[in-house]
Structures are given as C-alpha cells and as structure tokens.
Rosetta silent file (secondary structure, phi, psi, omega in degrees, C-alpha in Angstrom):
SEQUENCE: XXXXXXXXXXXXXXXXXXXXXXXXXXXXXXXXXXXXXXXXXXXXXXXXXXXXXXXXXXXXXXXXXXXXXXXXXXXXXXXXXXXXXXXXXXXXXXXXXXXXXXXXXXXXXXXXXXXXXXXXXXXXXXXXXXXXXXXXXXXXXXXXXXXXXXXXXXXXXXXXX
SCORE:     score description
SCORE:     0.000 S_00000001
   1 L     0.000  157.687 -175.025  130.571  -46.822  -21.689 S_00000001
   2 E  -153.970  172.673 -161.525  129.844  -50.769  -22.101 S_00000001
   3 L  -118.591  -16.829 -175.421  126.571  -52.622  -22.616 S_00000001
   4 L    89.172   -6.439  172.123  127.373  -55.473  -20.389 S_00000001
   5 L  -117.757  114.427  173.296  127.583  -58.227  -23.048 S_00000001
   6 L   -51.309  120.958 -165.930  130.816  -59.968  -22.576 S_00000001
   7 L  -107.798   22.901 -179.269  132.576  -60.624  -25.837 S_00000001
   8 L  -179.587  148.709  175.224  135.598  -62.305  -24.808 S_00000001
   9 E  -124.307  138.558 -121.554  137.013  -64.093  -21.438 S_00000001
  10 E  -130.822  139.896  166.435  140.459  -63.033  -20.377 S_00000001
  11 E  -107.797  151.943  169.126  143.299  -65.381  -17.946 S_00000001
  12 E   -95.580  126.047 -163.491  145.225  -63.063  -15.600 S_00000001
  13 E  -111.484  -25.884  163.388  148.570  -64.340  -16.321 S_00000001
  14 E  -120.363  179.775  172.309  150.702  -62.018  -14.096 S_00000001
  15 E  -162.793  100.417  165.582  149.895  -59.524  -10.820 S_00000001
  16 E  -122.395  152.183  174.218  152.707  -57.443   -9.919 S_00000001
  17 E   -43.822  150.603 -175.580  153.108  -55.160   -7.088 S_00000001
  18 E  -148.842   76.929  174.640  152.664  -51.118   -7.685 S_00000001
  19 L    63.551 -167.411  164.098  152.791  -48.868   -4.846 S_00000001
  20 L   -63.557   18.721  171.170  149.274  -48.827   -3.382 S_00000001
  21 E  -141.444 -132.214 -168.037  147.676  -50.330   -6.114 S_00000001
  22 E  -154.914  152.661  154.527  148.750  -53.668   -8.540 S_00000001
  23 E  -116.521  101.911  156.365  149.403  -54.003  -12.258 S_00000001
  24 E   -75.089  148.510 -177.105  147.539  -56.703  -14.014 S_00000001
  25 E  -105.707   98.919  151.501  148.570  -59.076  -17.176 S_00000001
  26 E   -95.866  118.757  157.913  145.805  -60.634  -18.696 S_00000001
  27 E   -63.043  112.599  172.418  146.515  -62.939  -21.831 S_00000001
  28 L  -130.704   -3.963  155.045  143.331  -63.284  -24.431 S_00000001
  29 H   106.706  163.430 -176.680  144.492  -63.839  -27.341 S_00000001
  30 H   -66.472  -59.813 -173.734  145.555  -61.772  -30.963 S_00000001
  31 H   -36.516  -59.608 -146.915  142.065  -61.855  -32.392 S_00000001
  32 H   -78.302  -45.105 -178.105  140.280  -60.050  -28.842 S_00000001
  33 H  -109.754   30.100  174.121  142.766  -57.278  -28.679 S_00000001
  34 L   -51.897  138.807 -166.316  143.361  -56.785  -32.177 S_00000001
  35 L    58.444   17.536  169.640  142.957  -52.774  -32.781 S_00000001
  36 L  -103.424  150.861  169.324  143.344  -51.954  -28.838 S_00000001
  37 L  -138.451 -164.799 -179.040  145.630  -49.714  -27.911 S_00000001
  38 L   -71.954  132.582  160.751  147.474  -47.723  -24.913 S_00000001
  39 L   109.268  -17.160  177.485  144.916  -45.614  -22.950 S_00000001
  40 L   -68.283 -176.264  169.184  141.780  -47.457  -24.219 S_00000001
  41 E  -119.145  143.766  178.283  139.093  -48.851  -21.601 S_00000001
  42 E  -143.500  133.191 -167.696  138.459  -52.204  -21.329 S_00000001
  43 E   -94.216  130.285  161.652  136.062  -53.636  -18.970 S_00000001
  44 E  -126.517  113.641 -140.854  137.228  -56.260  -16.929 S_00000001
  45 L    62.044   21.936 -158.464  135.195  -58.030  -14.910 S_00000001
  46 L    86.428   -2.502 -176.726  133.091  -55.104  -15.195 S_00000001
  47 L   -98.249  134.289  155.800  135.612  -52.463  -13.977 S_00000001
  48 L   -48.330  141.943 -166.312  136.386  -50.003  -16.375 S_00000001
  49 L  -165.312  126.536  165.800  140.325  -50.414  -16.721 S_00000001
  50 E  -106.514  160.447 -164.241  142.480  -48.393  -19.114 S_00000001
  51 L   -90.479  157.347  158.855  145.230  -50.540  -20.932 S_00000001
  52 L  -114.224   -8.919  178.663  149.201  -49.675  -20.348 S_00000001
  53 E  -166.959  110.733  164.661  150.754  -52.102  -22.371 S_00000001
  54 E  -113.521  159.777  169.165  149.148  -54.357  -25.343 S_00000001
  55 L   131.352  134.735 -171.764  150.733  -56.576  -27.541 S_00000001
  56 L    83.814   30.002  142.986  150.643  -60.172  -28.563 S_00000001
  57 L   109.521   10.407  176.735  146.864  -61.373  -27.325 S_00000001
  58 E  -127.937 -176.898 -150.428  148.092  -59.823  -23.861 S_00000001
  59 E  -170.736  130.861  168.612  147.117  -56.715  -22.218 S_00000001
  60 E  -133.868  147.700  156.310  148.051  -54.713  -18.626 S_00000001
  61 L  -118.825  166.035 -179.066  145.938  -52.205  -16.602 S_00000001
  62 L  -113.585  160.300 -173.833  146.870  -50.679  -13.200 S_00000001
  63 E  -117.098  125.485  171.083  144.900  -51.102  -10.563 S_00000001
  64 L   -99.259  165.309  176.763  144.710  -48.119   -7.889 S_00000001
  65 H   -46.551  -42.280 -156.385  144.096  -48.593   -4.046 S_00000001
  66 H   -72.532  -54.733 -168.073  140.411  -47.279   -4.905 S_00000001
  67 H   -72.661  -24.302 -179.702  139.690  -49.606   -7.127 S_00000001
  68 H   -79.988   -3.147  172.608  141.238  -52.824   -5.129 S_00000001
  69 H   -97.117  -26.503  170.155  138.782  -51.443   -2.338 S_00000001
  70 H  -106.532  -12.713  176.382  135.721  -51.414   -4.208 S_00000001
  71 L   -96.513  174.619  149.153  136.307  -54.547   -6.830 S_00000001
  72 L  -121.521   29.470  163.919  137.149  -57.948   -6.076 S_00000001
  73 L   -39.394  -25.462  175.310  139.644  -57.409   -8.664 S_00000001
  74 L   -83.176   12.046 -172.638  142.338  -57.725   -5.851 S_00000001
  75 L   -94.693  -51.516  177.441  140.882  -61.525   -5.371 S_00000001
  76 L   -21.150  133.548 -177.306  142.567  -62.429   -8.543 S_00000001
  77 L  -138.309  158.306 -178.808  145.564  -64.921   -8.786 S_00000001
  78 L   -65.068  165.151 -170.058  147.352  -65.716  -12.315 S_00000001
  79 L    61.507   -4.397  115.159  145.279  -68.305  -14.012 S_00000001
  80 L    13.280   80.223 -164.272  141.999  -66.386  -13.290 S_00000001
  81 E  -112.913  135.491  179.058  139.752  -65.993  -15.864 S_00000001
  82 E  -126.245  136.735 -168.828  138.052  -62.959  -16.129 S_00000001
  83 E   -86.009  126.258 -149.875  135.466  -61.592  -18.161 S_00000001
  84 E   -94.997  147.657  155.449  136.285  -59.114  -20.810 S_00000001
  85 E  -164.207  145.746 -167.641  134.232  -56.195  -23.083 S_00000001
  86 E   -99.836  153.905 -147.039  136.078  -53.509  -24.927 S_00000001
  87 L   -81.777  154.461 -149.897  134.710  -50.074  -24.628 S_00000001
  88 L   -91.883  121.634  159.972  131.061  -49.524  -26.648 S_00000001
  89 L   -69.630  138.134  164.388  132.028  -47.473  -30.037 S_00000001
  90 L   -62.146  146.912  176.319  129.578  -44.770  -30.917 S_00000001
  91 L    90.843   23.770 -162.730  126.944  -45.556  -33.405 S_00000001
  92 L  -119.037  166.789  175.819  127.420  -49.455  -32.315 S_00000001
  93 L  -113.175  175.977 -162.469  124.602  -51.283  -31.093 S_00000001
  94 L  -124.718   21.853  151.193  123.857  -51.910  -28.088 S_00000001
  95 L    64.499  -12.378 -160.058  122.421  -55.222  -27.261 S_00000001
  96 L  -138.346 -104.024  135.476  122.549  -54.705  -23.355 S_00000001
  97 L  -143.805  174.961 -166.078  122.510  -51.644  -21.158 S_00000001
  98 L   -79.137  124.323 -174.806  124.333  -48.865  -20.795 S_00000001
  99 E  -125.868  134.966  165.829  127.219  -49.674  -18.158 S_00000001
 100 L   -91.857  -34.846  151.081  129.596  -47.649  -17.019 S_00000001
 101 L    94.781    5.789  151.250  132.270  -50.091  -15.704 S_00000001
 102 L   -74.948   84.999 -167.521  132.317  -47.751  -12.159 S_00000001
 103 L   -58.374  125.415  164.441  131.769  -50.438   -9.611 S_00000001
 104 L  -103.619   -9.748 -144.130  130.114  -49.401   -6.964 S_00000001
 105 L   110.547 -177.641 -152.759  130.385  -52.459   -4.939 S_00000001
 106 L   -99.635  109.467 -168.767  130.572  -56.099   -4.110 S_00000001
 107 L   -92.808  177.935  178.129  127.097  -58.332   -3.862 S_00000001
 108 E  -122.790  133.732  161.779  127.311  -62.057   -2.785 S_00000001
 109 E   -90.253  130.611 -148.674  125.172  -65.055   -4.401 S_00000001
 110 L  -116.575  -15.577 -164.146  123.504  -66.490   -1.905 S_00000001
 111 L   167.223  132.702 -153.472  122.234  -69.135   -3.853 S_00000001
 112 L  -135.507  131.224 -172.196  122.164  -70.640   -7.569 S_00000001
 113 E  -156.112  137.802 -177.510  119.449  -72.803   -8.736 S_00000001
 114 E   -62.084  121.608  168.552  118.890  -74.673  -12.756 S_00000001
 115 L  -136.581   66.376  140.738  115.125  -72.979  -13.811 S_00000001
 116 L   108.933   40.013  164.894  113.923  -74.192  -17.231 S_00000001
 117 L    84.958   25.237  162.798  117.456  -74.299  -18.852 S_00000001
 118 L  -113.862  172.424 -146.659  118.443  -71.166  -16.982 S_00000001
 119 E  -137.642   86.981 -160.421  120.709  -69.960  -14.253 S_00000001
 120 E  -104.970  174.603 -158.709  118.660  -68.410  -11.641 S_00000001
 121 L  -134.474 -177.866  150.356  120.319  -66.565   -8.869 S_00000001
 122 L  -131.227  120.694  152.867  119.760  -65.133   -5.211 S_00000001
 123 E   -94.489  127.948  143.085  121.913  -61.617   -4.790 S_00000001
 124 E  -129.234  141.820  163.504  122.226  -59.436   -1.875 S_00000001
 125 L   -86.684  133.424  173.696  123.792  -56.136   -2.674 S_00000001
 126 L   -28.386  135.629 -174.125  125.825  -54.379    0.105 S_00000001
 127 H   -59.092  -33.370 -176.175  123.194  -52.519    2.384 S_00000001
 128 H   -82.816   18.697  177.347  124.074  -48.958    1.338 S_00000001
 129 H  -128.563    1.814  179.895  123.471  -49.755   -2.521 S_00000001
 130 H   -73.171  -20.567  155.904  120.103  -52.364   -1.956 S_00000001
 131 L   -68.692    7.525 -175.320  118.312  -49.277   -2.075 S_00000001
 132 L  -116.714  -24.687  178.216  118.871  -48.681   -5.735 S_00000001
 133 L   -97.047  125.530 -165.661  118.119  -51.628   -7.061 S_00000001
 134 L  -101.461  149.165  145.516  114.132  -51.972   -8.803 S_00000001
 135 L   -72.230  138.548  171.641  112.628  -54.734  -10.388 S_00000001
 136 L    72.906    5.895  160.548  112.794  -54.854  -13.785 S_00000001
 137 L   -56.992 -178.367  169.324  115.972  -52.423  -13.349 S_00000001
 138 E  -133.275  116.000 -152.140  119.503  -53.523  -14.445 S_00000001
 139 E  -138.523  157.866 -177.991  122.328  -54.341  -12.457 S_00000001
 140 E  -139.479  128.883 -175.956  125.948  -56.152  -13.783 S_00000001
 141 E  -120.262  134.532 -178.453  127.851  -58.685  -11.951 S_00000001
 142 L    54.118   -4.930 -179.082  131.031  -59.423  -12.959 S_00000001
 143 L   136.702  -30.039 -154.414  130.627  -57.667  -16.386 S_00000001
 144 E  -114.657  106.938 -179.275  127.494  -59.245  -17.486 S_00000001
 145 E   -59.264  158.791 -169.684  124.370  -56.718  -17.498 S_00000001
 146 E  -156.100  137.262  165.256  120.972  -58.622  -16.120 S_00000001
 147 E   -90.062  125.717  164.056  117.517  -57.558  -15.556 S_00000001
 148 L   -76.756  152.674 -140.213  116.638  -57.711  -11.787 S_00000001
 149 L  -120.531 -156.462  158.234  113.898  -60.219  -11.170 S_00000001
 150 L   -33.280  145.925  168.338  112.269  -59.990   -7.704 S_00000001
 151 E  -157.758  137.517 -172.800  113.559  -57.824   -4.712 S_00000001
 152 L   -94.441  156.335  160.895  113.607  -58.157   -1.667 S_00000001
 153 L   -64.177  -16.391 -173.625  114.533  -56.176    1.416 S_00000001
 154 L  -125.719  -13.402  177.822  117.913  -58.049    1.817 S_00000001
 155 L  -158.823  138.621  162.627  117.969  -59.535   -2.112 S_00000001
 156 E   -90.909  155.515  169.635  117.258  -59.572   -5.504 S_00000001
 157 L  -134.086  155.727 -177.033  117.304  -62.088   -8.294 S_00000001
 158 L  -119.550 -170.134 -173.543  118.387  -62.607  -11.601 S_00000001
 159 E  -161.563  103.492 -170.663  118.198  -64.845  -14.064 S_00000001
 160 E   -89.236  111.743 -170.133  121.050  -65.717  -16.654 S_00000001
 161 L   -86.575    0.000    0.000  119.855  -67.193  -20.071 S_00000001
C-alpha cells in the first residue's frame, strides 16, 4: 500500500529488453534508497514495482507485458524522471490516501490552467473506469493522490496545491 505522497523523484537511467516485458534502471540517489532491498515495492510513477537489484542510489524493477499494457511506463526513455514513493510501513502515517499502486488505466489532461497559486487540471479517464470516479473521491496520476474536484460525463478535475 502507498498514500500517494511522492517522497522522492527518480531518472530512468537504463531500459533493457526482457522477453515480453522490460527491465528498468532508475538512479535516485544513496539517501532515497537507503534501507530498500530485493523484493520490496516501490511505487513508480504510481505502479507498484518490486525491486531486483539495489545498490548505489540505483534501483531495477521488471516490467511484465501486463503492466506495459496498462501503464505508460513503456513511454519511458533513459533520462525520464519519474516519480517515486516507497511502500507505506505499518503504523506510519498516512498523509494521503490509501493507494494501491494497481493501475488501472491511462487518463489524458485535457487542459492545465494557474488558479490562485494552484495547478488546476481537466482529466478524462478511459470510458470503462469514468464511472468510478465521484467528487470529492480520490484518484492518483502519476503517483500523486488528489481529491477529484468536479465531474463530468467525459471529465473530472483536480487541483494540485
């Protein structure tokens, strides 16, 4: 589980082929994965990801076909920066919602606009998942949990402080 508040932002430094899926490299530094280890989850970009290889500020996960079908994790090119949150310890708090880091799919911003020293947004979510999304619900793009604002039959909005 993850809360949705990024703590750290990650560069993808390699991408190498795997089969049907990919292995990603991210570099982020000693401090960020200090204490991670093989097998932990780490959200990246919001995808749940377990690590295969740490050490030295860098970190790889695998990528399966499923997930390069449902992310836009396969959009990724080295130099990439992606946003990171290490998996929520129990008893920690939790500042955000609850996130799961299973992507269900990919919305598009339709439109970005400055509102009163905020970052307001126009979403639409893919039609079979626009039915799930409430006002005053929570939805997380890219990693970062948000309260939905208005919704619409074809979009919602957010608002990033």
């Amino acid at each position: 589980m993850f809360t949705g508040i990024v703590t750290a932002v990650g560069t993808v430094v390699a991408i190498i082929e795997a089969g049907s899926g990919r292995r990603l490299a991210i570099e982020t530094g000693a401090q960020t994965t200090a204490g991670w280890r093989i097998g932990d989850s780490v959200a990246v970009a919001g995808c749940c990801l377990t690590l295969v290889a740490v050490a030295n500020g860098r970190f790889e996960a695998e990528l399966s076909g499923e997930t390069l079908a449902r992310t836009t994790l396969g959009r990724l090119v080295p130099g990439s920066a992606v946003n990171l949150e290490p998996a929520l310890a129990v008893g920690s708090a939790l500042g955000g919602h609850l996130v799961t880091g299973h992507v269900d799919g990919v919305a598009t911003v339709r439109d970005s606009r400055e509102e009163a020293g905020a970052l307001g947004a126009t979403v639409e979510a893919p039609a079979a998942l626009s039915r799930f999304i409430a006002e005053k619900g929570s939805v997380t793009l890219d990693g970062v949990s948000l309260t939905v604002g208005r919704v619409t039959r074809a979009s919602f909005e957010i608002t990033l402080v």
